[in-house]
C-alpha positions as CSV (number, residue, x, y, z in Angstrom):
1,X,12.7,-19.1,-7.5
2,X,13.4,-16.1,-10.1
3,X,9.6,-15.7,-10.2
4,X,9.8,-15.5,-6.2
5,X,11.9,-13.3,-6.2
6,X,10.0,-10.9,-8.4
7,X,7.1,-11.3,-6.6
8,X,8.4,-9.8,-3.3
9,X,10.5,-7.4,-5.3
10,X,7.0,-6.3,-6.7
11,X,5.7,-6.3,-3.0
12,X,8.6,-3.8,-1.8
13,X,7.9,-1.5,-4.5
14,X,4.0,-1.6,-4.3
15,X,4.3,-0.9,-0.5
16,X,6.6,2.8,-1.3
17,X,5.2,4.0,-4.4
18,X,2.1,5.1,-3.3
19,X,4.0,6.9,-0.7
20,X,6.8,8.3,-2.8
21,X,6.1,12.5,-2.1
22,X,3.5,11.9,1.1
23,X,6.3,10.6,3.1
24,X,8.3,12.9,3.2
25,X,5.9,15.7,3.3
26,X,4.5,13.8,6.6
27,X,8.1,13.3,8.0
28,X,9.9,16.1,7.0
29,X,9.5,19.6,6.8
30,X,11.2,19.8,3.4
31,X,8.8,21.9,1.0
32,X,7.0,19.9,-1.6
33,X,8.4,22.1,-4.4
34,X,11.9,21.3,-3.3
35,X,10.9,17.5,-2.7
36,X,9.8,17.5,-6.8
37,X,13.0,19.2,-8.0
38,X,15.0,16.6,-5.8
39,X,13.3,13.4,-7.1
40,X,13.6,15.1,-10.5
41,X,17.2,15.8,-10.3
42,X,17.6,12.4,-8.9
43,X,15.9,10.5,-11.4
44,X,17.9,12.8,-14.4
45,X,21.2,11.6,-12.8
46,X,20.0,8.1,-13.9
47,X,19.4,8.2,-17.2
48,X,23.0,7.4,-18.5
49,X,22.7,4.1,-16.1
50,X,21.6,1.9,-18.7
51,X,24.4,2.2,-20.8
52,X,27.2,1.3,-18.6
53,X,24.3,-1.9,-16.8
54,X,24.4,-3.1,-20.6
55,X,27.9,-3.4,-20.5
56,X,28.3,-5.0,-17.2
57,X,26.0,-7.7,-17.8
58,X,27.1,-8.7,-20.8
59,X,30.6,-9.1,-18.9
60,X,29.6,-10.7,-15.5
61,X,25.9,-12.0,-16.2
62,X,22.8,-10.4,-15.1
63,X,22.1,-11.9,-12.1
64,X,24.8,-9.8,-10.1
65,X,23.6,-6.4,-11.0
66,X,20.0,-7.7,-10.3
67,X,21.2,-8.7,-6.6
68,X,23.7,-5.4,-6.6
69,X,20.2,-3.1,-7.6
70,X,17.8,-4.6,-5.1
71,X,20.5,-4.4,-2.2
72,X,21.1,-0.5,-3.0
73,X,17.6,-0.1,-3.1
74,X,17.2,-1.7,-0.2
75,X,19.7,0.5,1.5
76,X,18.1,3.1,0.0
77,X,14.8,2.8,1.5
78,X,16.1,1.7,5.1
79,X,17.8,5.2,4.8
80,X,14.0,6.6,4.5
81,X,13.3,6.0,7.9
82,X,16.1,8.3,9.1
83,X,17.1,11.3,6.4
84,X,15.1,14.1,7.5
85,X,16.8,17.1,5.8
86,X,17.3,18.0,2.0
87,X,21.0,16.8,1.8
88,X,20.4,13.1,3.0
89,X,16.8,12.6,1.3
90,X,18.5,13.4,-1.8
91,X,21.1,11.1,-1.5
92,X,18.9,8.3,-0.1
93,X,16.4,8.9,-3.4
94,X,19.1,8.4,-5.4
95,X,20.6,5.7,-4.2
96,X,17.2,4.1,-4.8
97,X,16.3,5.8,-8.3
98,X,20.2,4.2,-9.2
99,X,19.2,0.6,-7.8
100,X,15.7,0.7,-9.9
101,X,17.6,1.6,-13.2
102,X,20.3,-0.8,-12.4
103,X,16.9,-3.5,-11.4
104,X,15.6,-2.8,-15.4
105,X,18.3,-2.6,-17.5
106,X,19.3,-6.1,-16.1
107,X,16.5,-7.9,-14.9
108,X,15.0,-9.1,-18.7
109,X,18.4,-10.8,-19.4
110,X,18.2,-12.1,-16.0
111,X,14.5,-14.0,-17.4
112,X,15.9,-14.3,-21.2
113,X,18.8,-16.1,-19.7
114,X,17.4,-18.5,-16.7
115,X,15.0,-19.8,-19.5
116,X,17.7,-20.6,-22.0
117,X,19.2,-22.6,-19.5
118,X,16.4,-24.5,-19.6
119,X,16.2,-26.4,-23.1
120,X,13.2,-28.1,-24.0
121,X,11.2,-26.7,-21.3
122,X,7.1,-26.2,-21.7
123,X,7.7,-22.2,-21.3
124,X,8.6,-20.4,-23.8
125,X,10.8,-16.7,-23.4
126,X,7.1,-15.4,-24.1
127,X,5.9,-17.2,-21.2
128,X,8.5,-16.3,-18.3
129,X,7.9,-12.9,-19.4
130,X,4.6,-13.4,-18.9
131,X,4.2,-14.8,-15.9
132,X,6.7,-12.0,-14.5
133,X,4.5,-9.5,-15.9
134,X,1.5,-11.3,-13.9
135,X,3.8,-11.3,-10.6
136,X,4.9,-8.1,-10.7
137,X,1.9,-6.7,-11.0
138,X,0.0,-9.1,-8.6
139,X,3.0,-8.0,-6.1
140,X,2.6,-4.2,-6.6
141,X,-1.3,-4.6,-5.7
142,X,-1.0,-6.3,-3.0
143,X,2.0,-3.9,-1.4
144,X,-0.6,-0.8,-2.7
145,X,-3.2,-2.2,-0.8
146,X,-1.1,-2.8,2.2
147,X,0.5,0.4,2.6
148,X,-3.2,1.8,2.2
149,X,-4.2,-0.2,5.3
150,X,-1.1,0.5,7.3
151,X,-0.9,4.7,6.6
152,X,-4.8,5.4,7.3
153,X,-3.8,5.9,11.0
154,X,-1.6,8.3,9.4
155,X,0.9,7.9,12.0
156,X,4.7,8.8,12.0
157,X,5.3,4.8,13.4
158,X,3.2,3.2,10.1
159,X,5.4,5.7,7.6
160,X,8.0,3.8,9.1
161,X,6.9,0.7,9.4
162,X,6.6,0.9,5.7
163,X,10.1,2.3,5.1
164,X,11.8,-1.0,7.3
165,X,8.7,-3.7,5.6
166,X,10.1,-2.1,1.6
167,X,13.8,-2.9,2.6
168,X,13.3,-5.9,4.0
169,X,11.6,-7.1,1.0
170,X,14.4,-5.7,-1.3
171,X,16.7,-7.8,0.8
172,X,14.6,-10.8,0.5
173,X,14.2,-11.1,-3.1
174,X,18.3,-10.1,-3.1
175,X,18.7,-13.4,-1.0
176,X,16.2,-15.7,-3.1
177,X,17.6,-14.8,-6.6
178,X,21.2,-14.5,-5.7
179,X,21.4,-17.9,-3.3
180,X,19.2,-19.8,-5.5
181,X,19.0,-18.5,-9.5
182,X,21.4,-19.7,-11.8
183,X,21.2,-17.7,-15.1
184,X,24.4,-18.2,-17.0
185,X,25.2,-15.9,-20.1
186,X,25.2,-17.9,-23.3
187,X,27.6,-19.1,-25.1
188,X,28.0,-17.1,-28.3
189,X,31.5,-17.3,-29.7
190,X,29.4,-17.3,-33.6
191,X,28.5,-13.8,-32.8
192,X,30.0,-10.4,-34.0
193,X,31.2,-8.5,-31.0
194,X,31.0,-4.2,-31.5
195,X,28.9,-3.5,-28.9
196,X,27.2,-0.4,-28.4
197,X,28.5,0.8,-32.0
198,X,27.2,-2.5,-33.4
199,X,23.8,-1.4,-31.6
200,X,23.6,1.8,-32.9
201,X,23.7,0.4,-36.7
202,X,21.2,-2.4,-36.3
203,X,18.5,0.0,-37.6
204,X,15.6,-2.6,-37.5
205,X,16.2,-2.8,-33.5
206,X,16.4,0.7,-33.0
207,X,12.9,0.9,-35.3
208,X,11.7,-1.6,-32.5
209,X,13.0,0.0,-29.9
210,X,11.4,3.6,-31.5
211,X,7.6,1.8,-32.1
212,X,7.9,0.5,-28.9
213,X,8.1,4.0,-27.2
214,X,4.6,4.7,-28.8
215,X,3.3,1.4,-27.2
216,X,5.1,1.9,-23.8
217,X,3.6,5.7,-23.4
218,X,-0.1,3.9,-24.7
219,X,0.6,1.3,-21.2
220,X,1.2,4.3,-19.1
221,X,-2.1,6.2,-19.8
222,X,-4.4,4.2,-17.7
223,X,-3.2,5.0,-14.4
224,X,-1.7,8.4,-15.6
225,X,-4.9,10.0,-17.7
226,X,-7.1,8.0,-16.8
227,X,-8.1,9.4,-13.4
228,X,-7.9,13.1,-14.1
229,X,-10.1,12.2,-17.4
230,X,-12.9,10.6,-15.1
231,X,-13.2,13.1,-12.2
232,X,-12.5,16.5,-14.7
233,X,-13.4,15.3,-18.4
234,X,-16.9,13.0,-17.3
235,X,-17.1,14.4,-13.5
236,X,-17.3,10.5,-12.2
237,X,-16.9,10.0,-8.8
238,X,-13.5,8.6,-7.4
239,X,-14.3,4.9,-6.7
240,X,-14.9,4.4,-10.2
241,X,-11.3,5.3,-11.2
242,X,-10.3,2.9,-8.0
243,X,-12.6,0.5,-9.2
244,X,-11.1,0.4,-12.9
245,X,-7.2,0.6,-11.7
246,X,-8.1,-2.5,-9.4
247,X,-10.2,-4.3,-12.0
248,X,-7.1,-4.0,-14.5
249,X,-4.6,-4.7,-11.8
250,X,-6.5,-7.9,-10.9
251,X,-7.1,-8.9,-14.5
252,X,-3.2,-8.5,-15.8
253,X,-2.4,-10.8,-12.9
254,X,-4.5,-13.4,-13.6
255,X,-4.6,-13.6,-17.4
256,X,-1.4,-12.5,-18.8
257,X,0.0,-15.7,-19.1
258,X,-3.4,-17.3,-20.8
259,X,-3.7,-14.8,-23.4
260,X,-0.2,-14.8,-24.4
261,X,0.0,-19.0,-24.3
262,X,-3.4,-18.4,-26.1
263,X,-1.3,-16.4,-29.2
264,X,1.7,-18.8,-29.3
265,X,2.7,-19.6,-32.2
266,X,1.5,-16.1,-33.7
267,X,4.5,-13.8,-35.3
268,X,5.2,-11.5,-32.4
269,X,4.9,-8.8,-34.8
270,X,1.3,-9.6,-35.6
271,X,0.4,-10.0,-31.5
272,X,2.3,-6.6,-31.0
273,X,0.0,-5.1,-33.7
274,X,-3.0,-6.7,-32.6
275,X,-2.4,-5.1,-29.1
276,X,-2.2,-1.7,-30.5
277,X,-5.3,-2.2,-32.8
278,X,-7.0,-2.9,-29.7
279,X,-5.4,0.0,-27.2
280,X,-6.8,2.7,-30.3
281,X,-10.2,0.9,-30.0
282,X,-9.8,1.7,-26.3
283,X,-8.8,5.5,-27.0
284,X,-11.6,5.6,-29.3
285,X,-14.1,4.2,-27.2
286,X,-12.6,7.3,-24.2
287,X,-13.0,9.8,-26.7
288,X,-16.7,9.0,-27.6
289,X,-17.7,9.2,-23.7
290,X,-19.3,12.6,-22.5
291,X,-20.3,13.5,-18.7
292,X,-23.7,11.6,-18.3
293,X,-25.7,9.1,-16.1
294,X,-23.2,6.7,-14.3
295,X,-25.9,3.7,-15.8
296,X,-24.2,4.4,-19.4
297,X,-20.7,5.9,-18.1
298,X,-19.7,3.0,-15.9
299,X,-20.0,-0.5,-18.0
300,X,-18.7,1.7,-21.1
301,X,-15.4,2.6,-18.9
302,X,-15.6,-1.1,-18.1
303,X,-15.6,-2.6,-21.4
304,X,-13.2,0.3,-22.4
305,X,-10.8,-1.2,-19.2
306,X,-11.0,-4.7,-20.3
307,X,-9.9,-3.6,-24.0
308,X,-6.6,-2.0,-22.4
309,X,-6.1,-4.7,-20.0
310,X,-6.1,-7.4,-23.2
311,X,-4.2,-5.1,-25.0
312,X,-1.3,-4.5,-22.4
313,X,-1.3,-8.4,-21.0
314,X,-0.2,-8.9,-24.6
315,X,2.3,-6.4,-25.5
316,X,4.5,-6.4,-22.2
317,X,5.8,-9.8,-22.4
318,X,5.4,-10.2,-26.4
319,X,7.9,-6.6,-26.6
320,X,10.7,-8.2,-24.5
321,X,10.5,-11.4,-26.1
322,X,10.5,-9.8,-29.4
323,X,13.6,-7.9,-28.2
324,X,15.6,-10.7,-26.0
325,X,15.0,-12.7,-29.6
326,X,16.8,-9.8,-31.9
327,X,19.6,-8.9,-29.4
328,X,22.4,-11.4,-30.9
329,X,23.4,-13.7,-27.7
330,X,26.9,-11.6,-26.9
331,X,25.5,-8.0,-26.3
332,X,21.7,-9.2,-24.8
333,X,22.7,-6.7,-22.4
334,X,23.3,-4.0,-23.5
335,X,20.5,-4.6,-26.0
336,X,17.9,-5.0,-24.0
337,X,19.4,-2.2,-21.5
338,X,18.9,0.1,-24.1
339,X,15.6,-1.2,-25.4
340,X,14.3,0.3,-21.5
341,X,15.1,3.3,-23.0
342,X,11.8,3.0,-25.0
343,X,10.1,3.3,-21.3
344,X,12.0,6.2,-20.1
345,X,11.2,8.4,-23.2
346,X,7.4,7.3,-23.0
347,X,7.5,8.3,-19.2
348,X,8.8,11.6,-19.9
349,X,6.7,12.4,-23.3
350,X,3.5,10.6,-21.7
351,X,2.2,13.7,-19.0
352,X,2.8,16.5,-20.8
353,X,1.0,14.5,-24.4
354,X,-2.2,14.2,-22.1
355,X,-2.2,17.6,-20.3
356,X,-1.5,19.5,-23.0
357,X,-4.2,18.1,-25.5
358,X,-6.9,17.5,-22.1
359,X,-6.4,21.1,-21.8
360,X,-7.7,21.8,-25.2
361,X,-10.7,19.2,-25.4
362,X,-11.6,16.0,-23.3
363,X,-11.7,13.6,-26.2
364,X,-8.3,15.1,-28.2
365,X,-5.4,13.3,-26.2
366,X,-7.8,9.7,-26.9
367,X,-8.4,10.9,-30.9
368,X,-4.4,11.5,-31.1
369,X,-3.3,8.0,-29.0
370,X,-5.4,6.3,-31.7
371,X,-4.0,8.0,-34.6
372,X,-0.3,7.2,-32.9
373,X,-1.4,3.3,-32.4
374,X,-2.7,2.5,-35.5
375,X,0.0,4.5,-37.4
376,X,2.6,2.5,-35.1
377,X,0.3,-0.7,-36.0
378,X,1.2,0.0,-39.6
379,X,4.7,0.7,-39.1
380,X,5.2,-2.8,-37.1
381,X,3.9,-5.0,-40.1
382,X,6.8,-2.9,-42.2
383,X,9.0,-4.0,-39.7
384,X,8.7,-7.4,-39.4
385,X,10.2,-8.3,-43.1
386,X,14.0,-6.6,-41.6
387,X,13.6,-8.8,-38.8
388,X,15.1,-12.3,-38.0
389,X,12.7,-14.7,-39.1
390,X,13.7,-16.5,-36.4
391,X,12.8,-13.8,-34.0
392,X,9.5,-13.3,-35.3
393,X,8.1,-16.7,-33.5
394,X,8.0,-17.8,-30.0
């Protein structure tokens, strides 16, 4: 039911995020600089969120701030449908930015705990994580493609029909993991309490949580770089970046949980390297590619896809296993609250890496991503010997 949940979660957000400035530009007659600088503002005001979500799981459980996130998102998005000037889209936005922070910096101890309440199980932490990667990102594609049927009539009625179908969804998964997911925290009385202080001396989880911001920014650049790269850097028409997006959309959600059962076994380390070995063959394989005959350009771009699709199936489930497995059992909130942080820096690093090298030369932001990965691949392996042994295996 956890994974149920997640999937319709996935569906809400896939059917608003394509939509997330051309709503309100359709409904409203707010300015679209003014609509940037209040999603901006919005999403700055949640940055400190993790912090106090580590804290609160690790008192009440994860499960409750996961319900508590996907109701105020819910509300959130129901707002949508009626907010119409500055003051109330704001607040709306936030309310919604808040109950997506709140949804990640709880939702991994959420999966780390409902599958150590299941001992002797044939999934591992690696494969949960897995098959919520696979969900997920099933769910988003399927709410994407929705929302594309549903808004080419381009009529107010669809926007909103959108708005009402998101909150609903928010409010279904709400009801499916909080009526029927029992994740209770572990019992750890073995393990030294300190909290955030103890957090901020374990230096070999903040040197995970550092690499990891290097792998997290290399998962962003496919839908991020990616398009502006084909239609300005190789002047490729646009169905070839839709075709690629869907192709690695399709592919994450049906082999994720293959490839990682296929590496079980393997020091998560070593998969987490491998991953980034194969993302820079990836970047190197972009940076080669010139503007040319689509005969050459297109299966290249598809191998190229396939690399990164391998590469990223492995690392987003093997990272939070790796870092559920470190976190000692007492603060696995606020550890793995803070190890989200890793995702917020690569989402605020990740545009401006890409536009400011693209601006220079097509191939240098591909040539410096593969530099960063396999330098981050050699940094990993000096990693593993301060980690738990333990932690190093699924």
């Amino acid at each position: 039911m956890l994974i149920a949940g997640l999937v319709v979660d996935a569906l809400g957000n896939g059917l608003f995020l394509p939509l997330s400035l051309v709503y309100f530009t359709r409904l409203t007659d707010i300015p679209l600089a003014l609509l940037g600088v209040l999603i901006s503002v919005g999403n700055v005001l949640t940055l400190p969120i993790p912090v106090f979500a580590g804290a609160l799981v690790d008192r009440f459980g994860a499960v409750p701030l996961v319900v508590g996130a996907q109701l105020l998102q819910a509300a959130g998005f129901l707002a949508y449908a009626y907010v119409r000037t500055p003051v109330p889209v704001f607040l709306a936005m936030t309310a919604a930015a808040i109950g997506v922070r709140f949804f990640w910096s709880a939702i991994f101890t959420a999966i780390t705990d409902y599958a150590d309440g299941r001992p002797g199980g044939r999934l591992t932490k690696d494969d949960w994580y897995a098959w919520a990667n696979m969900t997920r990102t099933a769910g988003l594609g399927v709410g994407g493609l929705v929302t594309g049927l549903v808004v080419g009539a381009d009529r107010t009625g669809a926007y909103h029909l959108v708005a009402y179908a998101t909150a609903g969804c928010f409010f279904a998964a709400a009801a499916a993991i909080g009526l029927c997911v029992r994740a209770p925290r572990p019992r750890a009385h073995d393990e030294p309490a300190g909290g955030y202080r103890a957090l901020l001396r374990d230096r070999p989880f903040l040197g995970l949580t550092g690499l990891n911001t290097i792998c997290a920014m290399t998962s962003m650049m496919l839908g991020l770089a990616l398009p502006t790269f084909v239609a300005s850097g190789l002047h490729g028409p646009g169905w070839l970046t839709a075709a690629l997006l869907s192709g690695n959309t399709v592919l994450v959600s049906l082999a994720t949980a293959p490839l990682v059962r296929r590496v079980a076994g393997s020091r998560r380390t070593r998969v987490l390297v491998g991953a980034l070995l194969v993302w820079a063959a990836w970047a190197l394989l972009l940076a080669a590619l010139r503007p040319g005959s689509l005969l050459v350009l297109v299966p290249l771009l598809a191998v190229g896809t396939l690399l990164f699709t391998v590469a990223e199936s492995l690392h987003a489930p093997t990272s939070m296993a790796l870092a559920a497995a470190v976190a000692p059992a007492a603060t696995r909130g606020r550890y793995l609250a803070s190890f989200q942080y890793s995702f917020t820096l690569a989402g605020i690093v990740a545009p401006t890496f890409f536009a400011t090298l693209f601006g220079v030369h097509r191939a240098l932001p591909w040539l410096a991503l593969a530099v960063l990965d396999v330098a981050t691949a050699a940094a990993f392996t000096r990693l593993e010997r301060a980690l738990p042994r333990a932690a190093l295996r699924s």
